[in-house]
C-alpha positions as CSV (number, residue, x, y, z in Angstrom):
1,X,152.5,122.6,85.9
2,X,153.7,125.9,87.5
3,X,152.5,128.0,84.1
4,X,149.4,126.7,85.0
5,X,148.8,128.1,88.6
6,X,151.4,131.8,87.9
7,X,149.7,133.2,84.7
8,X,152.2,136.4,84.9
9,X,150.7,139.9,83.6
10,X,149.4,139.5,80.1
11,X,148.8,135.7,79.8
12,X,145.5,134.9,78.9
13,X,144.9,131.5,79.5
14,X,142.7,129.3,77.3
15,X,139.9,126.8,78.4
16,X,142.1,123.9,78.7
17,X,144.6,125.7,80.4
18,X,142.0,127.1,82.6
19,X,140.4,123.4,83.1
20,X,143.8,121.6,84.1
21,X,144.8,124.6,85.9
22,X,141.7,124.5,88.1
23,X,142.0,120.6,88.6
24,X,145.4,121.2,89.3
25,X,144.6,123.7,91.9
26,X,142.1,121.0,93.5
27,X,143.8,118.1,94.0
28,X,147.0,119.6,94.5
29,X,147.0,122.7,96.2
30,X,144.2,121.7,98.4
31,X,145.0,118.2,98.4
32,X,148.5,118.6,99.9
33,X,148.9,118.6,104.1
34,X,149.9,122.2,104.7
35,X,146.9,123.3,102.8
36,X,144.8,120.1,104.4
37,X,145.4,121.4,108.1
38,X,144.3,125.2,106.8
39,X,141.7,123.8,105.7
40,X,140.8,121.6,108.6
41,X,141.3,124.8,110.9
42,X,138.5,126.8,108.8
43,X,135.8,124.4,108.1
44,X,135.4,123.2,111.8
45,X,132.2,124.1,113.6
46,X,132.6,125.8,117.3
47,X,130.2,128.3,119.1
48,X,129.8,130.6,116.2
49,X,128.2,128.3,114.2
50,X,130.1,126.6,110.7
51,X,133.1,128.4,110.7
52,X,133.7,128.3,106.6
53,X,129.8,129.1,106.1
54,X,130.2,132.9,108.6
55,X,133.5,133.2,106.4
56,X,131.8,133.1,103.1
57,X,129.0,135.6,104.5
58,X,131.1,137.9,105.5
59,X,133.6,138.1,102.4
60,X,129.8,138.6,100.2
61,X,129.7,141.9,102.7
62,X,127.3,140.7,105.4
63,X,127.3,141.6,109.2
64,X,128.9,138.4,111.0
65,X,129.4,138.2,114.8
66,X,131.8,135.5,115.9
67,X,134.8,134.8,117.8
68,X,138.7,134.9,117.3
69,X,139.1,132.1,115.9
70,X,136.5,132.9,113.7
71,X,137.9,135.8,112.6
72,X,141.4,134.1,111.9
73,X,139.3,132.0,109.2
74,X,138.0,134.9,107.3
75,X,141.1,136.3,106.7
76,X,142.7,132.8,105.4
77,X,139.7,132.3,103.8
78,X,139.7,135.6,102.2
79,X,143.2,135.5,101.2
80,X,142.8,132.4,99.6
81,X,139.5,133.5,97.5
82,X,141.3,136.9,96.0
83,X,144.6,134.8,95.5
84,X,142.2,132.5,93.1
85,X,140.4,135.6,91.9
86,X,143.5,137.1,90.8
87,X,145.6,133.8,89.1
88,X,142.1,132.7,87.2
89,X,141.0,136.4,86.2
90,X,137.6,136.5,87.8
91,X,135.7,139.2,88.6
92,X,135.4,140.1,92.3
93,X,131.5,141.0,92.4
94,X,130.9,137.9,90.4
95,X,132.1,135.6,93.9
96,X,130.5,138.4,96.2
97,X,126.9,138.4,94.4
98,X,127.2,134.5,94.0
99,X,128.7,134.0,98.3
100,X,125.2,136.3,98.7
101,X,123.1,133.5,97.4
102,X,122.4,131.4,100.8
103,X,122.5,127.6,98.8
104,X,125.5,128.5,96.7
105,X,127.5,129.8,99.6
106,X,126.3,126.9,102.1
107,X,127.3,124.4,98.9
108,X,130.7,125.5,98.6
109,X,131.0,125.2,102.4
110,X,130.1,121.6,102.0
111,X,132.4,121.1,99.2
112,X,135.4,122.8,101.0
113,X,134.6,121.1,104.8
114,X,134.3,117.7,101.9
115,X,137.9,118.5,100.6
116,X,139.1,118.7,104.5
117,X,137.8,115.9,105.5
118,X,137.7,113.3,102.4
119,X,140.3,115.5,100.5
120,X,139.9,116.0,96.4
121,X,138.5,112.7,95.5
122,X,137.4,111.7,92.2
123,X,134.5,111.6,92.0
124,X,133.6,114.3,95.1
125,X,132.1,113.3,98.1
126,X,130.2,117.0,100.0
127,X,130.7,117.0,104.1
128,X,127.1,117.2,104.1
129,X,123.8,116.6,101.5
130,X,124.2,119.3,99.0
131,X,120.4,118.0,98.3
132,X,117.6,116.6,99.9
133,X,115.0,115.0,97.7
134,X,112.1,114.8,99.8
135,X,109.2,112.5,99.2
136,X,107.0,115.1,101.3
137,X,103.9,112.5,101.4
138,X,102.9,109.2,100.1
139,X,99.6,110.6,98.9
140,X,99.1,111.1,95.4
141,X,96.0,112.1,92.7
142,X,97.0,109.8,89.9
143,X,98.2,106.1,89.4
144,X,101.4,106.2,87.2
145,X,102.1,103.2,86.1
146,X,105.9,103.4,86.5
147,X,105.9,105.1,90.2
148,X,109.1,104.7,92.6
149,X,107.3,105.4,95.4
150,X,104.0,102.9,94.9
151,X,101.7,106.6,95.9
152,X,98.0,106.3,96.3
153,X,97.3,107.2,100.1
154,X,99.2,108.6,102.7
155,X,101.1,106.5,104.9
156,X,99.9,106.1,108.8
157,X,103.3,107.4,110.0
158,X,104.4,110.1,108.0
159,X,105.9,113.1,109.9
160,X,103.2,115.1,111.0
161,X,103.7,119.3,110.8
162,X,105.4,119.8,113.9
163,X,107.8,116.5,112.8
164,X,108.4,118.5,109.6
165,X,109.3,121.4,110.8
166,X,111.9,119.9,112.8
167,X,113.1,118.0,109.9
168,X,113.8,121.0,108.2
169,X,115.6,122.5,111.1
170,X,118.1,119.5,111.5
171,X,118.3,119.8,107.7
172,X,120.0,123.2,108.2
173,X,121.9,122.9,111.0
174,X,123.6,119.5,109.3
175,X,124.7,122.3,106.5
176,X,122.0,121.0,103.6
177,X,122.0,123.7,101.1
178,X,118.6,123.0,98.8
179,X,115.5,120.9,99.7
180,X,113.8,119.4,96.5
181,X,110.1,118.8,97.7
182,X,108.5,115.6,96.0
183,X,106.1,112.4,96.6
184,X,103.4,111.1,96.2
185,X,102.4,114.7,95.2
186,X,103.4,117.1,97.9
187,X,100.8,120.0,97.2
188,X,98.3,117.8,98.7
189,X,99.6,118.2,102.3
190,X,97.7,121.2,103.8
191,X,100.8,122.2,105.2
192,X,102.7,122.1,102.3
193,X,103.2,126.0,102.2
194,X,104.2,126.4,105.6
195,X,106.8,123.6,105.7
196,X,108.4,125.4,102.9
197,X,108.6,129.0,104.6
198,X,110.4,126.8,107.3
199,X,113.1,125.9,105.0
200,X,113.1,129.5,103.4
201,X,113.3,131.1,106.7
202,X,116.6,128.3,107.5
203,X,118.2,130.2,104.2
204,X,118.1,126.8,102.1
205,X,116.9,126.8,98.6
206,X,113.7,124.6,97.8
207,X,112.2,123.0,94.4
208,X,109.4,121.3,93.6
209,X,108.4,118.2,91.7
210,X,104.6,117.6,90.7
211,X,102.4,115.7,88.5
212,X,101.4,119.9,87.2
213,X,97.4,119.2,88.6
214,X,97.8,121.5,91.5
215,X,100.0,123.8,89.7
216,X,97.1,126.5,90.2
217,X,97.7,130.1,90.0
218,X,97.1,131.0,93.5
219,X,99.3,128.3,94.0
220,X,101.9,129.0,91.8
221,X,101.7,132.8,93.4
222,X,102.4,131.0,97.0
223,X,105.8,129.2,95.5
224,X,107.0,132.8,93.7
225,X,106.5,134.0,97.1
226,X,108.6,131.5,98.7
227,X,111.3,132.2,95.9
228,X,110.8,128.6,95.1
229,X,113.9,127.5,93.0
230,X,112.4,125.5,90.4
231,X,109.6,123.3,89.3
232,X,109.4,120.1,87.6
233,X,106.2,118.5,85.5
234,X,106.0,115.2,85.4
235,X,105.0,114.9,81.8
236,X,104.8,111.3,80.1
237,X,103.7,111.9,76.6
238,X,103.2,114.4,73.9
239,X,99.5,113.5,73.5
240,X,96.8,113.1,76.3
241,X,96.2,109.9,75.3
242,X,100.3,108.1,76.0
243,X,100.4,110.8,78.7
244,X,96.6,109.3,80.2
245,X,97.4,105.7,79.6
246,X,100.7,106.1,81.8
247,X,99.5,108.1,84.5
248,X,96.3,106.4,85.0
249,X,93.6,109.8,84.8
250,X,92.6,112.1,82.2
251,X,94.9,114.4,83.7
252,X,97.0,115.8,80.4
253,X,94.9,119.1,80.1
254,X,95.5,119.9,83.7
255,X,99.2,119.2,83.6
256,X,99.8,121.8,80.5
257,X,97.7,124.1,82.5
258,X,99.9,124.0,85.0
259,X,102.7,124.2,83.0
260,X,101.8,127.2,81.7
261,X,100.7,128.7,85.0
262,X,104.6,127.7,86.4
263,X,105.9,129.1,83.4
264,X,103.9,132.8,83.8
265,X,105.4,132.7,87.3
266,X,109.2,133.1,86.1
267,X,110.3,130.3,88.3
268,X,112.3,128.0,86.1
269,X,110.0,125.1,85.1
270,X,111.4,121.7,84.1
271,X,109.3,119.2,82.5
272,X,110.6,115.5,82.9
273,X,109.7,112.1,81.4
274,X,110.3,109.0,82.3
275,X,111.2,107.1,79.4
276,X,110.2,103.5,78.0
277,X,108.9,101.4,75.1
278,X,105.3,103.3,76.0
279,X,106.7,106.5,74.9
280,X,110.0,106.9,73.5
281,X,108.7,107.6,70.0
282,X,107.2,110.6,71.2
283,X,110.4,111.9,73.3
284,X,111.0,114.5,70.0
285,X,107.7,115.9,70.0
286,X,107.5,116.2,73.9
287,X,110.3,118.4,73.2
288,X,108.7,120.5,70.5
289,X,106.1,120.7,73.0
290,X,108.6,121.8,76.3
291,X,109.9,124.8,73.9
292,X,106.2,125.6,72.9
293,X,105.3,125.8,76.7
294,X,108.3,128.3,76.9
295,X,110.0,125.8,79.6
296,X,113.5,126.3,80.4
297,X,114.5,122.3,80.9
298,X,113.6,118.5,79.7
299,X,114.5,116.1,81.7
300,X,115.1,112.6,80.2
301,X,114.5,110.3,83.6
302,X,116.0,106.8,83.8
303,X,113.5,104.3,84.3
304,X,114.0,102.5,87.7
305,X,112.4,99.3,88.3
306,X,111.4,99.7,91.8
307,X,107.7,100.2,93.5
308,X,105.0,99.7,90.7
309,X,107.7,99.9,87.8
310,X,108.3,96.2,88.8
311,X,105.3,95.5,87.5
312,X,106.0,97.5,83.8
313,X,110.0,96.1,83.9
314,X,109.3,94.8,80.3
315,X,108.8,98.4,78.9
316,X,112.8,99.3,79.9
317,X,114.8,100.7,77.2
318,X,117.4,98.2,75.8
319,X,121.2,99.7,75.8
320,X,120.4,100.6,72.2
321,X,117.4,102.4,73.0
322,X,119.0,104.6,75.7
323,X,122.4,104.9,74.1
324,X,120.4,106.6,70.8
325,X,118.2,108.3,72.9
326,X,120.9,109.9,74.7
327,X,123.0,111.0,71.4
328,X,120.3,112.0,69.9
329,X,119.8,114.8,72.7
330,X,123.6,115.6,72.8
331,X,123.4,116.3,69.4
332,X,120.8,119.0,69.7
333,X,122.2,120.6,72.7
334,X,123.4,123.8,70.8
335,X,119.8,123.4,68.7
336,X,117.1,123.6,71.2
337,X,115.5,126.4,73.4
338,X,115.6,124.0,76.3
339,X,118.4,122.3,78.4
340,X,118.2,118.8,77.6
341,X,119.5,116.9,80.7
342,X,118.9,113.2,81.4
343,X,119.3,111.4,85.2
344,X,121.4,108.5,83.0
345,X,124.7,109.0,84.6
346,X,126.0,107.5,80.8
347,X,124.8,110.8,79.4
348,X,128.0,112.2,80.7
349,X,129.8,109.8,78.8
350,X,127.5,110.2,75.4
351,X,128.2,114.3,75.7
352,X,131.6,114.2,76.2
353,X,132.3,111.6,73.3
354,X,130.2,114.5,71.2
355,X,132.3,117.9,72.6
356,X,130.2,118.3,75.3
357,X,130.3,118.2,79.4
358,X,127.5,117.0,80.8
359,X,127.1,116.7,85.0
360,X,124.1,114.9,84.0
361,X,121.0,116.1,85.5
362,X,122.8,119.5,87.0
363,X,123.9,120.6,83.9
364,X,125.2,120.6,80.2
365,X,127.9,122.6,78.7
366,X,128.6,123.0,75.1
367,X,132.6,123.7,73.6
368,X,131.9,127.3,74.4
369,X,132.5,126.3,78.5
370,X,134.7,123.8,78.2
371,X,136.8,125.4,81.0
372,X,134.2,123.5,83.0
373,X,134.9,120.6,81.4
374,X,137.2,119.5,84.6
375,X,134.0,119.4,86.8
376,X,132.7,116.1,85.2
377,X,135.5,114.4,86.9
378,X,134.7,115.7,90.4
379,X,130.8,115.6,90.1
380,X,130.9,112.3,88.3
381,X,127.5,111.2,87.2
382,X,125.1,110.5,89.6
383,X,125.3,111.9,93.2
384,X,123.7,109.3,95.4
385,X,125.3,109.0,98.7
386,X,127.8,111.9,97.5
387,X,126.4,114.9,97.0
388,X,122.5,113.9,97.7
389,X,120.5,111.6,99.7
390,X,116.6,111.2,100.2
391,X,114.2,111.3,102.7
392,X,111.0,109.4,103.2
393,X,107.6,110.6,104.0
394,X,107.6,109.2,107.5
395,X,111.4,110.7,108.3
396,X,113.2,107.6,107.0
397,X,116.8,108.3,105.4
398,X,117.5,106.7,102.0
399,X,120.3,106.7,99.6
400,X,117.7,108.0,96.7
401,X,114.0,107.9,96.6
402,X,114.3,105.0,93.6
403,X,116.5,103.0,96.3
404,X,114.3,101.4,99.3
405,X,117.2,101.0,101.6
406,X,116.7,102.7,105.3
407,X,119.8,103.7,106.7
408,X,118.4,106.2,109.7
409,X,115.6,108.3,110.5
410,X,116.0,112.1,110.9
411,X,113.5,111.8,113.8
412,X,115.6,110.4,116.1
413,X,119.3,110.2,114.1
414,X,122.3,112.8,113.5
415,X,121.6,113.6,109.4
416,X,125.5,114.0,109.3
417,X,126.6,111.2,111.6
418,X,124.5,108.7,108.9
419,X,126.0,110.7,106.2
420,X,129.3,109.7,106.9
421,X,129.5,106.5,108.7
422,X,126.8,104.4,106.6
423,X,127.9,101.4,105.5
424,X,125.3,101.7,102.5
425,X,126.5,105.0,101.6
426,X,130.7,103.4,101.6
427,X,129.2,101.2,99.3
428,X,127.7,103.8,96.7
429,X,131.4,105.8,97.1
430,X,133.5,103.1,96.3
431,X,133.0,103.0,92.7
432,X,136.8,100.9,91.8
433,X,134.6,98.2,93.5
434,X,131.3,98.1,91.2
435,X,131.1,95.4,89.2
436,X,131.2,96.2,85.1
437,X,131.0,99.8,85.9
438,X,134.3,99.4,88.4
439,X,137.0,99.1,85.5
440,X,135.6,101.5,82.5
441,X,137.4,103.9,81.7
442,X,134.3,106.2,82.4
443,X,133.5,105.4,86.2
444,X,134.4,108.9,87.2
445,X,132.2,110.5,85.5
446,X,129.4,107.8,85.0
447,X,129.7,104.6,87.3
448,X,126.4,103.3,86.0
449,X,123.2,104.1,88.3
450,X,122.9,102.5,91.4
451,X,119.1,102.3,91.5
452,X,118.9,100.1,88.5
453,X,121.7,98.2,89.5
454,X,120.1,97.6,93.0
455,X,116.3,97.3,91.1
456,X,117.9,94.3,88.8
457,X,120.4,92.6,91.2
458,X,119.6,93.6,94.6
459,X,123.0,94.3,94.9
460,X,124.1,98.3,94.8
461,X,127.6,97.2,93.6
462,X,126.5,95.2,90.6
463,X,126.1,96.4,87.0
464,X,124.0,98.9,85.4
465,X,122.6,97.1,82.9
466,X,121.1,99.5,80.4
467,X,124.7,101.3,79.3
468,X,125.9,99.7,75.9
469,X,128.8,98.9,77.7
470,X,127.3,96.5,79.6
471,X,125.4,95.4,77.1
472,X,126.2,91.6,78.1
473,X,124.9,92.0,81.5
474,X,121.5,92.9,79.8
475,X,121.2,90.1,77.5
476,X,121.8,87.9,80.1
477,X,118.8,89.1,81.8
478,X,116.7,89.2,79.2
479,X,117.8,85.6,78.0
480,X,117.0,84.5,82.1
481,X,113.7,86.5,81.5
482,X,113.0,84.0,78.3
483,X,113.6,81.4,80.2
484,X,112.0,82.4,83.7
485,X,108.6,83.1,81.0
486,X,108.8,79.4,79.8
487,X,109.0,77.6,83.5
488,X,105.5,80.2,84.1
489,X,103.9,79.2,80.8
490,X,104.7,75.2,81.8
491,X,104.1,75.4,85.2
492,X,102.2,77.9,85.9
493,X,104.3,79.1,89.0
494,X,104.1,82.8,88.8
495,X,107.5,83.6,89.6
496,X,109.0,86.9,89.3
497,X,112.0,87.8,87.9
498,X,115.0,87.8,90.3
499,X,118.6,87.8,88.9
500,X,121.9,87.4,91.4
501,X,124.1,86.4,88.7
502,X,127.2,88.8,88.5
């Protein structure tokens, strides 16, 4: 393995070198004590602030003032960043421009005070929330049919202004790096705007995702203004009449409006359907119409049946369904104008069966970057509990906003303490112990989704039933469902479907 880390003068090493060279370099290098205790030493927090984090900033160039043991970490840490720069043949002001960017530096602070502290496991578990999906309010304009979070009106005890302000602050100083703003729809707090500076002015990176109604000019000005990342469009069919019949308003018109009005903005606009029976025939032409709207991503999102999507649980895909759905958008991943990314932790799976790498809904990567290929194996399909977690409109800490589980309340708990000692959280990391999903072959970079598997069984360690390769688990349920729907037709009882079969 040594050619692999010493390239000598001359060697040019190709993508697969480069990808087991770089995994080699991660579990090895930083996995092995000596490096471990380095590593310890420079990602510990003191006076100063986050030691690793004022290391970063100042190796981008930045004025840092901080003590002598912080200054003994930026000169390991800088040793070690131009030993890397030199073996893999990067260029200097590549790392400089990208430790510059506030999230990406505060990410890879995560990741590295991660390694020390977890070391390089498989798939990665971050020292603290990369991501923070925020379900800013409960309050919402629409009725969609298949909504997580059951929105019509806000809730009594959502954070008021001053609560969400502080929120943001202990956001910051647990080491969060991005803030993705959601609901309900979160444009119709008044104080939207100014909870938003708050988390500019902290140096975290912030998104948005919206049903497109509000996405007014003026309004779309204020998010430019606040460098907003990136907004996503809830957008559930091609037509206005799927897209009005699932979202429960004649609101189509004002969603491509503001579509169009994100897009003339030159934030990066994402639109994302949640797909079922209702409208997976139209999931091509939604496309078409994505690259027509000149947006930069579709999003394919899982359905979850949890909130009111209990009540539609007959209109999820069957394995079939979501296995050709998903090949069907690897194989036009070199084709189409947008990114086609899917929150299906299989689709890592489906892409790299085709020559592709997929880190599901981060990213896709075609043959050209399969160098990156190693990544897969570290981010490792769906990040709940690992590399993201959620928070609720009245402060509450959840695994993911499609998973109702409380496990704190940033009001009155340490974000980081519940990051690392919840029991719920062990549970969603331990993926050798996930039933079906435990033993493939694929768990490191799938492990099925936890949100379906908790929406079907209750249990966050049972199957994912809608992967192919769990295709028995899903006729099971629906052969209970047959036989639940006769006992209701014969008695009359009512019941809803529970299933605690494993």
């Amino acid at each position: 393995m040594q050619k692999y880390i010493d390239f000598g003068s001359g060697y040019q090493p190709s993508s697969r070198d480069k990808a087991e060279s770089m995994s080699y370099v991660i579990e090895k290098w930083l996995g092995n004590p000596f490096s471990k205790t380095i590593l310890k030493f420079c990602t510990s927090r003191c006076g100063c602030g986050r030691r690793i984090e004022l290391a970063l900033k100042r190796y981008a160039g930045e004025d840092v003032s901080s003590c002598w043991r912080c200054n003994i970490a930026y000169r390991l840490v800088s040793r070690i960043i131009d030993s890397i720069i030199s073996k893999f043949d990067i260029e200097r002001n590549v790392i400089v421009q990208n430790l510059k960017d506030p999230m990406w530096r505060k990410g890879l602070s995560s990741v590295l005070e991660g390694i020390a502290k977890y070391g390089p496991q498989k798939p990665f578990t971050a020292y603290a929330p990369f991501l923070v999906v925020w379900n800013f309010t409960n309050a919402c304009n629409l009725r969609c049919r298949h909504c997580y979070q059951n929105a019509s009106k806000p809730t009594p005890d959502e954070l008021s202004t001053a609560e969400a302000l502080k929120a943001v602050d202990r956001m910051a100083e647990a080491g969060v790096a991005y803030v993705a703003m959601s609901g309900g729809e979160p444009l119709i707090r008044r104080d939207f705007f100014e909870v938003a500076k708050r988390i500019k002015d902290n140096e975290m990176a912030f998104s948005l995702a919206t049903n497109g109604t509000l996405l007014t000019k003026e309004n779309v000005k204020k998010l430019a203004d606040l460098d907003c990342l990136f907004i996503q469009v809830s957008l559930d069919g091609a037509t206005p009449e799927t897209h009005n019949s699932f979202r429960g308003t004649q609101s189509f018109e004002k969603t491509i409006q503001g579509i169009k009005n994100a897009v003339e903005s030159g934030i990066t606009v994402g639109i994302a359907t949640t797909v079922t029976k209702h409208n997976l025939g139209e999931v091509p032409d939604i496309i078409n119409l994505a690259e027509e709207l000149r947006a930069d991503i579709f999003m394919h999102y899982n359905f979850i049946p949890t909130g009111r999507g209990r009540d539609i649980i007959a209109l999820d895909l069957s394995p079939y369904e979501r296995e050709n759905l998903l090949k069907r958008m690897a194989s036009e991943i070199w084709e189409r104008k947008v990114s086609l990314l899917s929150t299906a932790p299989q689709y890592s799976r489906v892409c790299g069966q085709m020559s592709a790498v997929s880190l599901t809904h981060f990213d896709t990567f075609g043959q050209r970057n399969e160098d990156l290929g190693f990544l897969a194996e570290f981010v490792g399909g769906c990040g709940t509990g690992r590399l993201y977690c959620a928070l609720q409109p009245n402060g509450d800490i959840t695994p993911c906003v499609f998973i109702p589980l409380v496990v704190g309340n940033i009001k009155h708990d340490d974000l980081l303490e519940v990051w690392h000692s919840s029991e719920v959280f062990k549970k969603i990391r331990d993926r050798r112990s996930f039933v079906g999903c435990g033993t493939c072959k694929y768990v490191n970079i799938c492990g099925g989704c936890r949100a379906r598997a908790f929406g079907y069984y209750g249990d966050l360690q049972a199957p994912d039933p809608g992967c192919i390769i769990n295709k028995r688990y899903w006729d099971r349920i629906v052969l209970d469902d047959k036989k639940l729907s006769s006992i209701r037709l014969i008695k009359g009882s009512g019941r809803k479907l529970h299933i605690h079969d494993r």
